[in-house]
C-alpha atoms as an extended CHARMM CRD file, in Angstrom:
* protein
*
       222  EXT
         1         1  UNK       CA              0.0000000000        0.0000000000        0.0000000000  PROA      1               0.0000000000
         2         2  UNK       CA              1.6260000000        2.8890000000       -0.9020000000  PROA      2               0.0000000000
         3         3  UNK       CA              0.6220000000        6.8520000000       -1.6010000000  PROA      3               0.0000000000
         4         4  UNK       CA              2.6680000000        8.9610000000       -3.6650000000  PROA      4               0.0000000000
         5         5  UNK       CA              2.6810000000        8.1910000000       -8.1790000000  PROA      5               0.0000000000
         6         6  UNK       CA              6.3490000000        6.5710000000       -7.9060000000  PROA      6               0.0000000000
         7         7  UNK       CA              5.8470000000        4.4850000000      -11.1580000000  PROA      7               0.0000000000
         8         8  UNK       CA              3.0900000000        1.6670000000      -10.6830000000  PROA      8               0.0000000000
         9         9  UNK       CA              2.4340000000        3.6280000000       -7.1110000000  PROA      9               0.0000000000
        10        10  UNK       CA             -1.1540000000        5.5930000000       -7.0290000000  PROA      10              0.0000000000
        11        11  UNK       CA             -1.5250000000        8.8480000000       -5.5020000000  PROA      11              0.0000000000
        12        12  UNK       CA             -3.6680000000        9.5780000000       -2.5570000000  PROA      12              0.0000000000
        13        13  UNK       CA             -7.4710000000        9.5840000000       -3.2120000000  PROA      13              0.0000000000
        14        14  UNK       CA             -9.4220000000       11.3300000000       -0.5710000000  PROA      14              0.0000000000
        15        15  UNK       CA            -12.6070000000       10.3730000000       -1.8690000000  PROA      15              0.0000000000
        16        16  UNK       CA            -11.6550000000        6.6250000000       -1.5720000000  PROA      16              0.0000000000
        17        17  UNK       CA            -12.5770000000        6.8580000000        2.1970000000  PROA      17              0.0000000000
        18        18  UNK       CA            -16.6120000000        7.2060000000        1.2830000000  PROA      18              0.0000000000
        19        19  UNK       CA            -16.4440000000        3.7160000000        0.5430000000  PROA      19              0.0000000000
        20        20  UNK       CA            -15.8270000000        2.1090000000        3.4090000000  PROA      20              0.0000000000
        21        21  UNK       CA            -18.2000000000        4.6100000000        5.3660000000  PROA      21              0.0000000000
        22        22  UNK       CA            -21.0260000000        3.7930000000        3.0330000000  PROA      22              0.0000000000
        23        23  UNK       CA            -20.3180000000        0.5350000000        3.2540000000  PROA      23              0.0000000000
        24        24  UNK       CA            -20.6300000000        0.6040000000        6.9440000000  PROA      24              0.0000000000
        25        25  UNK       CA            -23.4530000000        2.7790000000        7.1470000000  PROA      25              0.0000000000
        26        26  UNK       CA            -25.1760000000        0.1970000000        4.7700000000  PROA      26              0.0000000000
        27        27  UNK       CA            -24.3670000000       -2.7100000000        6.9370000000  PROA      27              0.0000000000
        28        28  UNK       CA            -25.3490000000       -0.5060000000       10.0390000000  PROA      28              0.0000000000
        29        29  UNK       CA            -28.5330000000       -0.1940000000        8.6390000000  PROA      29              0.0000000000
        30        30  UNK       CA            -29.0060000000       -3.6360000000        8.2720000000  PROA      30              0.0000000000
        31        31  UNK       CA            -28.5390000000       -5.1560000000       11.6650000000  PROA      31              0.0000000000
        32        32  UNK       CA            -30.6650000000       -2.5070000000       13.2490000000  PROA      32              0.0000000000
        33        33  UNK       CA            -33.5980000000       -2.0100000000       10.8540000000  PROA      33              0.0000000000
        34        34  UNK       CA            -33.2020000000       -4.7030000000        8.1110000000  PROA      34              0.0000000000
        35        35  UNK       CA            -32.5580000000       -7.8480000000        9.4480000000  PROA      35              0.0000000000
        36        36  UNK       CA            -35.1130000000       -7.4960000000       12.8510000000  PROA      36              0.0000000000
        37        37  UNK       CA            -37.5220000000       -7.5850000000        9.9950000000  PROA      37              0.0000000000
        38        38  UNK       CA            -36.8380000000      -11.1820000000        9.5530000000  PROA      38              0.0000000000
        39        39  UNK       CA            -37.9670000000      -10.9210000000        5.6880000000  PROA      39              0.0000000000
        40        40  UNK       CA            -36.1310000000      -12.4050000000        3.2150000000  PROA      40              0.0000000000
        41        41  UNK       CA            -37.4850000000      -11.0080000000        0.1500000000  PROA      41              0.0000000000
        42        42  UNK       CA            -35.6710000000       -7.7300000000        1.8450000000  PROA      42              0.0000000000
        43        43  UNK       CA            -32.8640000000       -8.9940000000        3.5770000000  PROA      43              0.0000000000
        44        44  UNK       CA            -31.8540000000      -11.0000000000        0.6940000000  PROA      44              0.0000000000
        45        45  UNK       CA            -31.3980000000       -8.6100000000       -2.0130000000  PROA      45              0.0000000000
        46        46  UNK       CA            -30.5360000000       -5.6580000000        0.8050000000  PROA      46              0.0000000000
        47        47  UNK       CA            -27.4180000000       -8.0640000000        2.1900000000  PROA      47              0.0000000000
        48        48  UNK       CA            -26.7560000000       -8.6150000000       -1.6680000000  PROA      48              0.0000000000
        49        49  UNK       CA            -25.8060000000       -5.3480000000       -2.5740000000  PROA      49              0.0000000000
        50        50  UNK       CA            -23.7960000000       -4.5250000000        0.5720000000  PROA      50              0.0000000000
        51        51  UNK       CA            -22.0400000000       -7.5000000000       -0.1090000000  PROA      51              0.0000000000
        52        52  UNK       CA            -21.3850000000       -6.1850000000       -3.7620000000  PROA      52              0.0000000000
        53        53  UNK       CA            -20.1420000000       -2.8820000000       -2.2720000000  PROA      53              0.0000000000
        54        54  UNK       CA            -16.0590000000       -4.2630000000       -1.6100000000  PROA      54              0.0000000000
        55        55  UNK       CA            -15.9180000000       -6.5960000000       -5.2050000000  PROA      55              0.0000000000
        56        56  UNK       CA            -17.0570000000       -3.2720000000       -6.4520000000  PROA      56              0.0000000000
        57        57  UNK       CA            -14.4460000000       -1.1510000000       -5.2710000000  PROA      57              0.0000000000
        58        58  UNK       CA            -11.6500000000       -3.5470000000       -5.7390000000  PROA      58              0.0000000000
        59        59  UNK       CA            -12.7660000000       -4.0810000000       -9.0560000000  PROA      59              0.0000000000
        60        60  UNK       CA            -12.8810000000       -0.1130000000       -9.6490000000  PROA      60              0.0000000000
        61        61  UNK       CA             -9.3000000000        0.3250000000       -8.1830000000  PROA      61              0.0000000000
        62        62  UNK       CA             -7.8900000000       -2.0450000000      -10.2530000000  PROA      62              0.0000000000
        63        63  UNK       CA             -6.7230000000       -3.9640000000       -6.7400000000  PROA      63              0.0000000000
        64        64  UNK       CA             -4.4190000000       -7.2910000000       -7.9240000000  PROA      64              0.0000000000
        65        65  UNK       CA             -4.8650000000      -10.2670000000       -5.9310000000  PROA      65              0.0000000000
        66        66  UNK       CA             -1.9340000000       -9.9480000000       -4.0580000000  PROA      66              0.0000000000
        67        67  UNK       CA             -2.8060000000       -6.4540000000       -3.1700000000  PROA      67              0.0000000000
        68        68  UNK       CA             -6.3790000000       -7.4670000000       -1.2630000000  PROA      68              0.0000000000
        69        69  UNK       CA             -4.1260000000      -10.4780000000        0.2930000000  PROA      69              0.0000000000
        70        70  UNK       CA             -4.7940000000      -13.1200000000       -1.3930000000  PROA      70              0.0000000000
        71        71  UNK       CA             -1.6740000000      -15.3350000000       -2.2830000000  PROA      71              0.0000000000
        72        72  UNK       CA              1.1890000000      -17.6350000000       -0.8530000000  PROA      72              0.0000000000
        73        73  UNK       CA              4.7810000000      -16.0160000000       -1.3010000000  PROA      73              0.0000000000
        74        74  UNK       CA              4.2910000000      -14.0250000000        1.9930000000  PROA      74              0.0000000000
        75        75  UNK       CA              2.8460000000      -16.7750000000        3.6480000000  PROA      75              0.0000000000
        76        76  UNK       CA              6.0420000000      -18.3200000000        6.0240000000  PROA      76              0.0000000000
        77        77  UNK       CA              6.4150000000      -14.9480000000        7.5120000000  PROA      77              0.0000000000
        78        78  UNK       CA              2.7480000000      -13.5040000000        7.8110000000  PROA      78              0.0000000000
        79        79  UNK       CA              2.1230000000      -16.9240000000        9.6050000000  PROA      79              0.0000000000
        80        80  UNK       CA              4.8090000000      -16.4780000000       12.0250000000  PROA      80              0.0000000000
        81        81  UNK       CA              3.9260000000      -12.8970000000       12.8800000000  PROA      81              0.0000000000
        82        82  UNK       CA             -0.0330000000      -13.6560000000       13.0110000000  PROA      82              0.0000000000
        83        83  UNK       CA              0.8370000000      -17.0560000000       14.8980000000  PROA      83              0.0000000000
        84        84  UNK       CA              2.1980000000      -15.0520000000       17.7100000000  PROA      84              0.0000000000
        85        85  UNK       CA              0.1710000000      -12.2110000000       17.8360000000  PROA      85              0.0000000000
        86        86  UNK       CA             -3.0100000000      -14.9560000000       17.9930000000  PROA      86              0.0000000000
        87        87  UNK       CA             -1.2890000000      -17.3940000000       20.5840000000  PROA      87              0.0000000000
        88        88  UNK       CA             -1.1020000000      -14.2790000000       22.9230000000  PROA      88              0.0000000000
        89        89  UNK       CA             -4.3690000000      -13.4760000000       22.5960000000  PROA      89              0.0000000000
        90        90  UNK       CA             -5.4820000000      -16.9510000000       23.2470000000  PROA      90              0.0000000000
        91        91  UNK       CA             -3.6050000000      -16.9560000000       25.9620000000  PROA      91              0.0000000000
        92        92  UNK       CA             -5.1910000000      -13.7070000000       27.1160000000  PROA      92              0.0000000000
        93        93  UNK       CA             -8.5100000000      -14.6850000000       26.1000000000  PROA      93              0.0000000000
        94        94  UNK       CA             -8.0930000000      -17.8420000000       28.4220000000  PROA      94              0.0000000000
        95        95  UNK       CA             -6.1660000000      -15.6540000000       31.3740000000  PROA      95              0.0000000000
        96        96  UNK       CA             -9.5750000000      -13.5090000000       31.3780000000  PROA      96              0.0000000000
        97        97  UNK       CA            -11.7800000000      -16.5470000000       31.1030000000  PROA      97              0.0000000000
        98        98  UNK       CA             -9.8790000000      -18.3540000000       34.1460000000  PROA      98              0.0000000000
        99        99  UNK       CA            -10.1080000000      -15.0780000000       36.5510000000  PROA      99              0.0000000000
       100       100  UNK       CA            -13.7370000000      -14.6440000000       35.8410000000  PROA      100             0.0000000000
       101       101  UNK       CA            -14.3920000000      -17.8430000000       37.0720000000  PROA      101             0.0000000000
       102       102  UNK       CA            -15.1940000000      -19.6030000000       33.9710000000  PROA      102             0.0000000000
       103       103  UNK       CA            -13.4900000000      -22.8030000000       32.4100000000  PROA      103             0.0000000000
       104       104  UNK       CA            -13.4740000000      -22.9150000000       28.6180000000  PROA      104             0.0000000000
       105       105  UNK       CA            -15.4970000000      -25.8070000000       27.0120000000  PROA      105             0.0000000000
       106       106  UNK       CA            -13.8640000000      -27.8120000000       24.4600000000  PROA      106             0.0000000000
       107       107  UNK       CA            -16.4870000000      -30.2990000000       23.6250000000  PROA      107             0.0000000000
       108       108  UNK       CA            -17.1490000000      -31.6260000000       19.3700000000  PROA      108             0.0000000000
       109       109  UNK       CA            -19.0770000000      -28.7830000000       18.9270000000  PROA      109             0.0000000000
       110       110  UNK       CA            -16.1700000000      -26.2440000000       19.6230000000  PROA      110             0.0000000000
       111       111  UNK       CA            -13.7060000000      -28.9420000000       17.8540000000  PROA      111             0.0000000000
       112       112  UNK       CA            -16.1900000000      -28.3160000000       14.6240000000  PROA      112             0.0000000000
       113       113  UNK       CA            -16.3450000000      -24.2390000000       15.1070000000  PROA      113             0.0000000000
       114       114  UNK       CA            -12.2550000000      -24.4070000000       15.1570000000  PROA      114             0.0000000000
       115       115  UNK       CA            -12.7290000000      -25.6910000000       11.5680000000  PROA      115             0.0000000000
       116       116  UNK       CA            -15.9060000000      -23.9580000000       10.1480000000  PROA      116             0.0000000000
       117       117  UNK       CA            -15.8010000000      -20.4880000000       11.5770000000  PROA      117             0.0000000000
       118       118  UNK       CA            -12.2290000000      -19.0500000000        9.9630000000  PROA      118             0.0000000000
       119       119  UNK       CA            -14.6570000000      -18.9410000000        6.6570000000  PROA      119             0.0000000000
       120       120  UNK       CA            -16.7320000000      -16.3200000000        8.3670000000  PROA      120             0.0000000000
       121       121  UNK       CA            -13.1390000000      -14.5650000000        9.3390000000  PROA      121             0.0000000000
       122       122  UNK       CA            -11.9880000000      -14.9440000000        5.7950000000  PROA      122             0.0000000000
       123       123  UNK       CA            -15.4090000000      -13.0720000000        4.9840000000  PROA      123             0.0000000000
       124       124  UNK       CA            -14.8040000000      -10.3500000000        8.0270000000  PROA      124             0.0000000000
       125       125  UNK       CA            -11.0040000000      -10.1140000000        7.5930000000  PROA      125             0.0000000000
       126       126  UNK       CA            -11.6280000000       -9.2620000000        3.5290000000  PROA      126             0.0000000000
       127       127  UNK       CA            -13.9070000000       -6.4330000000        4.2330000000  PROA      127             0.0000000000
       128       128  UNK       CA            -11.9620000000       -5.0040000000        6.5940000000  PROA      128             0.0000000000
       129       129  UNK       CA             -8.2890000000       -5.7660000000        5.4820000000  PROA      129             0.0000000000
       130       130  UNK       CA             -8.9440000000       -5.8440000000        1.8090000000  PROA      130             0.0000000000
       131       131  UNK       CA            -11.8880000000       -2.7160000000        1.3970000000  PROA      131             0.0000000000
       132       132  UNK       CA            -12.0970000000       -0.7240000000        4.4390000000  PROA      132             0.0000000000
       133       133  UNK       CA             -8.0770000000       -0.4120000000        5.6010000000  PROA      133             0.0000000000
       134       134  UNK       CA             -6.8250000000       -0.0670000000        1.8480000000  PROA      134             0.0000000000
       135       135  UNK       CA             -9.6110000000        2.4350000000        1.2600000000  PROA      135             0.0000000000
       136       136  UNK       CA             -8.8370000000        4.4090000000        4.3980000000  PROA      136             0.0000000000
       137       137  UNK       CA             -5.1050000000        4.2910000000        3.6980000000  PROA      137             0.0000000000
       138       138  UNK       CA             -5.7250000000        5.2240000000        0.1000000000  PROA      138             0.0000000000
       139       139  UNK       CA             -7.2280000000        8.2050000000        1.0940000000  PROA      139             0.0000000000
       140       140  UNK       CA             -4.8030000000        9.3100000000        4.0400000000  PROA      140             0.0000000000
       141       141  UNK       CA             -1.4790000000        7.8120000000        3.5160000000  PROA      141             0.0000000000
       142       142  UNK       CA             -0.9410000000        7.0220000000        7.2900000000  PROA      142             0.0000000000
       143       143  UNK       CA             -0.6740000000        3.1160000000        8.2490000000  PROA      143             0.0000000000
       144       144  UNK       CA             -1.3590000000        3.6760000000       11.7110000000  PROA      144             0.0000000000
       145       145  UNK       CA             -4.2560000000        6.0440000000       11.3680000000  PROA      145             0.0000000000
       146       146  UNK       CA             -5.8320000000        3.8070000000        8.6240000000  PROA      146             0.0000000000
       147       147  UNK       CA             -5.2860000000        0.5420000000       11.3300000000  PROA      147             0.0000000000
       148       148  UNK       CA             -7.0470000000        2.7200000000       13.8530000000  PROA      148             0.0000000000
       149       149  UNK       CA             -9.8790000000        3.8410000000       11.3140000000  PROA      149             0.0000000000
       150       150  UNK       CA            -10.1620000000        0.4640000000       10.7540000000  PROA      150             0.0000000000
       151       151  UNK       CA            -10.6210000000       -0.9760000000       13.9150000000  PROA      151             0.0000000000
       152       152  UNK       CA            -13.0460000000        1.8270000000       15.0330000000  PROA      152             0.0000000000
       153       153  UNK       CA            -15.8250000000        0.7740000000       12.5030000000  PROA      153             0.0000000000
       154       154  UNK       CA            -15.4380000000       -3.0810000000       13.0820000000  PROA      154             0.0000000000
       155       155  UNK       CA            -15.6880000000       -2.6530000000       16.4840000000  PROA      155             0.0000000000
       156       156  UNK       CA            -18.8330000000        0.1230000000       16.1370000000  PROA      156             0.0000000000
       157       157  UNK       CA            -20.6380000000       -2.4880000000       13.9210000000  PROA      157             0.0000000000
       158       158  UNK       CA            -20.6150000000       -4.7550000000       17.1430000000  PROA      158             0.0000000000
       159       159  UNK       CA            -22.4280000000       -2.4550000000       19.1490000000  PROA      159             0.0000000000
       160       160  UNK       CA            -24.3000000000       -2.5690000000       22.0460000000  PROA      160             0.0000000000
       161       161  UNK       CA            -22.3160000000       -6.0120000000       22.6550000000  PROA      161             0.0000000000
       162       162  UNK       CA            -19.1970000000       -3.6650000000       24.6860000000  PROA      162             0.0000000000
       163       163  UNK       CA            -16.6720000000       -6.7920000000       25.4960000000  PROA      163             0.0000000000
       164       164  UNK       CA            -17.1200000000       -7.7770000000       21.7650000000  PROA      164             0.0000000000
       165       165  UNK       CA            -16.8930000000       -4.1330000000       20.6990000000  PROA      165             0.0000000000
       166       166  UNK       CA            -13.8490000000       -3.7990000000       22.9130000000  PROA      166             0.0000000000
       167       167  UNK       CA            -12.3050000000       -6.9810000000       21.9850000000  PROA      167             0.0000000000
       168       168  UNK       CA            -12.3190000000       -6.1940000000       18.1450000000  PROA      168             0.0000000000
       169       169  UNK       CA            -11.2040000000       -2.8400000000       18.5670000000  PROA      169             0.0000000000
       170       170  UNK       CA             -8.2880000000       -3.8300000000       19.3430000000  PROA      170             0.0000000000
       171       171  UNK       CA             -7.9110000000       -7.1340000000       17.7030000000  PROA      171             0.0000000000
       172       172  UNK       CA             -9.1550000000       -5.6100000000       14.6360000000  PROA      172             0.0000000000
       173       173  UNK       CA             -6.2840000000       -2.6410000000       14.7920000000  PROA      173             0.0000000000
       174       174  UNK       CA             -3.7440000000       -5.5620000000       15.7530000000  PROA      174             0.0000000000
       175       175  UNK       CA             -4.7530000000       -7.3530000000       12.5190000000  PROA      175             0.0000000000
       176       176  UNK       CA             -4.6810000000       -4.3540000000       10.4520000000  PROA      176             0.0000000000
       177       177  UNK       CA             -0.8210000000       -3.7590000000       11.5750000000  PROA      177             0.0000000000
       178       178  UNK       CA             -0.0140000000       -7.3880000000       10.7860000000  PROA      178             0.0000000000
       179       179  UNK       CA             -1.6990000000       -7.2690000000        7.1720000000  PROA      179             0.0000000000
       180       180  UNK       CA             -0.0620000000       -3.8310000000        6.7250000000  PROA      180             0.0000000000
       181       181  UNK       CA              2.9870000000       -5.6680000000        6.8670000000  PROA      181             0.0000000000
       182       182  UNK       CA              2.6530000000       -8.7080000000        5.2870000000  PROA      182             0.0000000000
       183       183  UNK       CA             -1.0830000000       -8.7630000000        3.5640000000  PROA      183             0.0000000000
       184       184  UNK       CA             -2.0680000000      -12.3660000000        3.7430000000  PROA      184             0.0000000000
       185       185  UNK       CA             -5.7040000000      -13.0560000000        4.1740000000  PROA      185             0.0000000000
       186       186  UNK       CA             -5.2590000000      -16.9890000000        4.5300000000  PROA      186             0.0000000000
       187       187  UNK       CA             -3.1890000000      -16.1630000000        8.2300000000  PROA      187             0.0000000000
       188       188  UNK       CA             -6.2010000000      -12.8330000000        9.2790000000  PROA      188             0.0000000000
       189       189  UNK       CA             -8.6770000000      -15.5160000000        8.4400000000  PROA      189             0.0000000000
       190       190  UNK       CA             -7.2690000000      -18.5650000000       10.6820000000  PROA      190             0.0000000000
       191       191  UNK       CA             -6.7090000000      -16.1320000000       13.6540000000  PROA      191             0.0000000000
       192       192  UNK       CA             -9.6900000000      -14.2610000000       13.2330000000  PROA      192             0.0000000000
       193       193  UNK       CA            -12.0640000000      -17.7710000000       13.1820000000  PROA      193             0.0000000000
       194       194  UNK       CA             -9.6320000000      -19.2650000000       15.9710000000  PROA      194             0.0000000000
       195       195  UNK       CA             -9.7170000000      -16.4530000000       18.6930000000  PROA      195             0.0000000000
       196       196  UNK       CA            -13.6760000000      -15.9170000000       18.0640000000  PROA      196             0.0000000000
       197       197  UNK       CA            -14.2660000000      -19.6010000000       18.5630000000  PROA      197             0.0000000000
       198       198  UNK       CA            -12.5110000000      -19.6410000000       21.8470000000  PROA      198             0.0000000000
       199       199  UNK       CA            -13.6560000000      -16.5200000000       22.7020000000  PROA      199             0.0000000000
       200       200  UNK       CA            -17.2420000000      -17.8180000000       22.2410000000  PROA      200             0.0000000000
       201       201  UNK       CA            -16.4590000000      -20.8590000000       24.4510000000  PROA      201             0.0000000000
       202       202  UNK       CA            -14.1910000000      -19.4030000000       27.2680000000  PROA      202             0.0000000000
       203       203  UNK       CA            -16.0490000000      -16.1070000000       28.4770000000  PROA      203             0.0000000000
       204       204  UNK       CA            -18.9440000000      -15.7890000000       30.5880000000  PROA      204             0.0000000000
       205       205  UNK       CA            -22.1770000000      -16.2070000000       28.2860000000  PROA      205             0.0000000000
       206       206  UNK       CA            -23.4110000000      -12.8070000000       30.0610000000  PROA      206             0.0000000000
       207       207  UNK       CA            -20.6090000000      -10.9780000000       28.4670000000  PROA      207             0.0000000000
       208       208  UNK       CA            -20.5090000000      -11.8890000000       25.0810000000  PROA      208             0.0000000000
       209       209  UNK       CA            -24.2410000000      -12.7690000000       24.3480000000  PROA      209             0.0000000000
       210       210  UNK       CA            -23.4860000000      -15.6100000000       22.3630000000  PROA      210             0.0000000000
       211       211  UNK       CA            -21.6120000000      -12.8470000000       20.0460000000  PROA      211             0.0000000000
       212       212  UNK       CA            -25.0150000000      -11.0240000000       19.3700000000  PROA      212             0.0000000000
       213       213  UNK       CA            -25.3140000000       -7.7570000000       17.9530000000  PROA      213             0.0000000000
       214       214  UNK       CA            -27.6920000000       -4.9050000000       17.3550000000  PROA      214             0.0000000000
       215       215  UNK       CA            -31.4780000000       -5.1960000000       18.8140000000  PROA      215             0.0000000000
       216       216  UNK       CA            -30.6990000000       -9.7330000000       19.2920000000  PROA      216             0.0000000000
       217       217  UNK       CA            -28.1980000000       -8.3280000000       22.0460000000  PROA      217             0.0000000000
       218       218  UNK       CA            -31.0130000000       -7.1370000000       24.2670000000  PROA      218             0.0000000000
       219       219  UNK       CA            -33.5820000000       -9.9560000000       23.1430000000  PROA      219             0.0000000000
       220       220  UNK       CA            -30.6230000000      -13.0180000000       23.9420000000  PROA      220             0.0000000000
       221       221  UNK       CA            -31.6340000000      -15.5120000000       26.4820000000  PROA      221             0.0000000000
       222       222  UNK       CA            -29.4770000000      -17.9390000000       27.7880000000  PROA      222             0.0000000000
């Protein structure tokens, strides 16, 4: 990611940071008025063109495969520096599980989430790594303002769930530093889908909601 017209490098674009906020508005609007609705002949085509929204913009920006993450030559060292960032915050995640009293459960059904749920980080860690933060940092220049920018809207979009708002505020800035420096979605996608999963399992189900957000937050029941 780069910002000054060096050759094949594209200058700054300060309109390239509506994207993301549209995009966030949209999805905003969806968890708090669309989806309650429970209709599918309006969540459908409403989740549809949100969806659309990043493809879109890559696709505009002319973004190469290896630019949005997607490839294998980086992948040695963006698994060493993602493996360490996410065995510290497993280990953290368990440290805060263990002092609130609660022991994580690793029963077949967490075994099966350890395997299914990095597709739903590969999904999260694409429209945040791969739209929002190269948007952002198309349209500032700044790495670490960009990461922050970032991790600001994931973490609003989890709102009124706090601990899961807090937690991906700064997981999601500590993710956008590691792709920053070697952008590998494979490695975002394992730790994202990992960490949630034990998240899920090890805090207190009064904390975390079963990961709810928007108006199912409030309506949860244990």
């Amino acid at each position: 990611m780069t910002t000054k017209n060096h050759g094949n490098q594209r200058p700054v674009d300060r309109f390239a940071i509506l994207e993301p906020l549209l995009f966030v508005a949209l999805a905003i609007v969806y968890v708090w008025v669309i989806q309650p609705t429970r209709n599918d002949w309006i969540r459908t085509p409403y989740m549809a063109l949100v969806v659309l929204i990043p493809f879109a913009s890559n696709l505009i920006h002319g973004d190469r495969l290896r630019d949005i993450g997607l490839r294998f030559d980086n992948l040695p060292a963006s698994a060493r520096d993602v493996g360490l960032a996410t065995l510290f915050g497993g280990v953290l995640v368990i440290a805060i599980s263990l002092l609130a009293g609660q022991s994580p459960s690793l029963d077949r059904e967490v075994s099966a989430a350890f395997f299914s749920y990095p597709l739903w980080g590969l999904a999260q860690q694409y429209a945040m790594q791969s739209f929002t933060l190269r948007r952002i940092f198309g349209a500032t220049g700044h790495k670490r303002g960009a990461a922050a920018g970032t991790a600001l809207l994931f973490a609003f979009l989890h709102w009124p769930n706090l601990a899961l708002a807090i937690v991906t505020l700064v997981g999601g800035y500590v993710w956008c530093r590691l792709f920053i420096r070697h952008p590998n979605l494979l490695t975002l996608a394992l730790s994202h889908g990992w960490l949630a999963v034990l998240l899920r399992y090890s805090w207190p189900a009064d904390w975390i909601h079963n990961l709810r957000i928007g108006p199912s937050f409030w309506t949860w029941t244990p």
